[in-house]
C-alpha positions as CSV (number, residue, x, y, z in Angstrom):
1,X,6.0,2.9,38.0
2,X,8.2,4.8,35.3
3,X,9.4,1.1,34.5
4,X,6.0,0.4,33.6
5,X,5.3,3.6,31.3
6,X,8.1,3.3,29.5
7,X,7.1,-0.5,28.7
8,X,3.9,0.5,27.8
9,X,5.2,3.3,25.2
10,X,7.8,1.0,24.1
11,X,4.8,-1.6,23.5
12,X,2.5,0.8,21.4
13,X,5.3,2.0,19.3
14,X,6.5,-1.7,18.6
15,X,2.8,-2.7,18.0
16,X,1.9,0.3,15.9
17,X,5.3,-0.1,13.7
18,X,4.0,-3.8,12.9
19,X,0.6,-2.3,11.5
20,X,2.5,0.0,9.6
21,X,5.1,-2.8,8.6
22,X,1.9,-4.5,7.3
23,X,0.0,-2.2,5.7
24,X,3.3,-1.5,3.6
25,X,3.8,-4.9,2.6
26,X,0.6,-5.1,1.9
27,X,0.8,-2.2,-0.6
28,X,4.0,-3.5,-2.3
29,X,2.5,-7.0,-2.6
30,X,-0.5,-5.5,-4.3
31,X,2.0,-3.1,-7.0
32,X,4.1,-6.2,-7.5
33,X,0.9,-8.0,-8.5
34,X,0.0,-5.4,-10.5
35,X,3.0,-5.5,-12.2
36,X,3.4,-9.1,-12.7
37,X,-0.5,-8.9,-14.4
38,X,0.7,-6.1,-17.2
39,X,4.1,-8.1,-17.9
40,X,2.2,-11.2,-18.4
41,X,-0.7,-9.6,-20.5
42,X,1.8,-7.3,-22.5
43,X,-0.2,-4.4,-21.6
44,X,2.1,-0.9,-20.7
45,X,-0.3,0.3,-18.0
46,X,-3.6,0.0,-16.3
47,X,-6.4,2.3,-17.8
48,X,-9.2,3.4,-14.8
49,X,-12.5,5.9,-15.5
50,X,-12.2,9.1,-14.5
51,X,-16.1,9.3,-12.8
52,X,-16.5,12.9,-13.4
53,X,-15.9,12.8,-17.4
54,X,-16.3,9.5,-18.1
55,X,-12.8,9.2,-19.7
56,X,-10.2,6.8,-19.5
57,X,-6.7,7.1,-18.3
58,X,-4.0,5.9,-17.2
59,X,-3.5,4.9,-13.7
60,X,-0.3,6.4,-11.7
61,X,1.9,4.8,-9.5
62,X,0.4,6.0,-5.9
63,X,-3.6,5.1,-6.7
């Protein structure tokens, strides 16, 4: 029976690790995109709208 926990533990930790693996890779795909985007278009950064004042700026590296 303790054979059978500790598979089961070793499982979720290996299955959540992938999700974790994915959603990282995910994210770094998405900044590499990003990235490839401003280099082609010349532009030095991404500008977003701030919703409460309506004003532009530029976007940082962890949004």
């Amino acid at each position: 029976m303790p054979q059978l926990l500790l598979l089961a533990a070793v499982g979720a930790i290996g299955w959540f690790g992938y999700k974790r693996f994915l959603a990282e890779a995910e994210r770094v795909s998405a900044r590499v995109r990003d990235a490839e985007k401003e280099a082609k278009s010349g532009a030095q950064g991404t500008l977003i709208e701030d919703p409460e004042t309506g004003e532009y700026r530029l976007r940082k590296p962890d949004e």
